[in-house]
N, C-alpha and C positions, 0 to 999 in steps of 0.2 A: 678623911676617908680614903683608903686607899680604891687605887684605879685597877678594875680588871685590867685582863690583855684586851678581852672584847670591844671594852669600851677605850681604849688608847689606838687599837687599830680602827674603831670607825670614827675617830678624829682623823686619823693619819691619812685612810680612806676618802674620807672627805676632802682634806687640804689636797691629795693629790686629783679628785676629781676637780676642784675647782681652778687646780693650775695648767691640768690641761683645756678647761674649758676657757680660761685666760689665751690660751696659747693660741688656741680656735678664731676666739673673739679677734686679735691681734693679726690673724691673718687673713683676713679678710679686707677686701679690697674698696674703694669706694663704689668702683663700677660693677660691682656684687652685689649691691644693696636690695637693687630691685629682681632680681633671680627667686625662684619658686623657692622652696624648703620641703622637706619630706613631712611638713605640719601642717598641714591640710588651712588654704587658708592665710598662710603667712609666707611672707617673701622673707629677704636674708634679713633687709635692714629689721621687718616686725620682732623677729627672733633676735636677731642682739640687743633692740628694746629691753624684751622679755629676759633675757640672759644679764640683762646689766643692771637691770632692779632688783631681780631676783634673788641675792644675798641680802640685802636689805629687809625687802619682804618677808624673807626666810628668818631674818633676823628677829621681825619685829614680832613673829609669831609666835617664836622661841620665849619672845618675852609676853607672853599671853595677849596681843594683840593680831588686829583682823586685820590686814591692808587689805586695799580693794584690787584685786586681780584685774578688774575690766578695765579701768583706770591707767593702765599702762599706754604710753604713747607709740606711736607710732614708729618715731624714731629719737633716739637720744643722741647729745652731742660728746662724743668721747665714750663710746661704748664700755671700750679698753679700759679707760681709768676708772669711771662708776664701779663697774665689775668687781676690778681690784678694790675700790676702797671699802668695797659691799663683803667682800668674800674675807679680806683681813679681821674686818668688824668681825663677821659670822666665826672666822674659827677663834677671834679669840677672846668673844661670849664661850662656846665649847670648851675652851681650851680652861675654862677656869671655872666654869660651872660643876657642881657636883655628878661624878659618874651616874649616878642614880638617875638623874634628869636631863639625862639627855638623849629622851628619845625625838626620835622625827630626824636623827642623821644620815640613816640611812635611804631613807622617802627622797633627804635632800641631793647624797649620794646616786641612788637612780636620775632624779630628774638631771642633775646636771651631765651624769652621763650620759644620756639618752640624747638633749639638748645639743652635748658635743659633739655627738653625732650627727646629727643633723644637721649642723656648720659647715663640718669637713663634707661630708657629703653633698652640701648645694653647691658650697666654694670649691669641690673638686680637692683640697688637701688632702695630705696623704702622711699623715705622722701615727706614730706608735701612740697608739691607745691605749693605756692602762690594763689590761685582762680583768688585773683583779678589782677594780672598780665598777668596771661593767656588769663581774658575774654579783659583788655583791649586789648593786642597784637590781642586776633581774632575780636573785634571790628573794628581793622586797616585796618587789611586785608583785612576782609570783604567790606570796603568798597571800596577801591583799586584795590585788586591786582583782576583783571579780567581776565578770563579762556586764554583770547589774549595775556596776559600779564607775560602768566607764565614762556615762555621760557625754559630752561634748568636750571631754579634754582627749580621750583617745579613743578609738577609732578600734573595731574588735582587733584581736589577735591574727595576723599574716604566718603564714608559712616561711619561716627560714630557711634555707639552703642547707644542705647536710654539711656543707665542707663553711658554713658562718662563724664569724668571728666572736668574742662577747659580745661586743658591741652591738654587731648587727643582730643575735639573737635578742640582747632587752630590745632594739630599733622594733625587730617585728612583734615581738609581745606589746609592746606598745602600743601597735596598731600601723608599723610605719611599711611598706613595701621595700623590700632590702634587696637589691642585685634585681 
């Protein structure tokens, strides 16, 4: 079957949100660990927990299974490398699965955007963020995730600054306080 463009850009989409969110992971510090996160609830180390199962997870969903979200530990040993070996597995299930099925890239798109934002932002980094990563993830959302719908995973919708970045525009949809 041939591949739209649609669906070859939210491959490409994806691999680059997951390489910046690698880059995130990677620079972070040990004495970071224990620092707040814009995630209500979780310090740095909880969030690269959650960031370094996360392909995996994402993975094993893909493949019509449930992992267990609450289940995540506290902290893992090699953030970094889990990530990577989670996120290579993840794009290249996508990468060779039929175009037709592969929805849920973009859901994964957002979170890991969002996610990478939250990194750089507790750790203080300050690298070039994807634009177009971000805006798709908040395209997703937007039209999804509804105030009913937010649950205890985020937190209502904040005010973004007029002059915000992608980034921080999905940050505050999300629920996260930006600037």
């Amino acid at each position: 079957m041939a591949e739209s463009n649609d669906t070859a850009e939210s491959v490409n989409l994806l691999a680059r949100a997951l390489e910046q969110a690698h880059a995130a992971i990677q620079g972070v510090r040990d004495e970071e660990l224990d620092q707040p996160t814009p995630c209500t609830g979780w310090d740095v180390g909880q969030l690269l927990a959650h960031l370094a199962v996360g392909p995996g997870y994402l993975l094993d969903m893909a493949r019509g299974g449930s992992p267990d979200w609450s289940a995540v530990p506290d902290r893992v040993d090699d953030p970094a490398g889990q990530f990577r070996t989670g996120a290579d597995e993840l794009l290249a299930h996508w990468r060779d699965s039929d175009p037709a099925e592969r929805q849920g890239m973009d859901w994964q798109i957002a979170e890991f955007a969002a996610h990478t934002w939250d990194v750089v932002t507790a750790t203080g980094q300050t690298p070039d963020l994807d634009p177009d990563v971000a805006e798709r993830g908040l395209a997703f959302m937007s039209a999804v995730l509804k105030p009913e719908m937010r649950a205890d995973a985020f937190a209502p919708e904040q005010r973004a600054p007029d002059d915000a970045t992608p980034h921080e525009r999905l940050a505050a949809f999300a629920g996260r306080t930006v600037r």
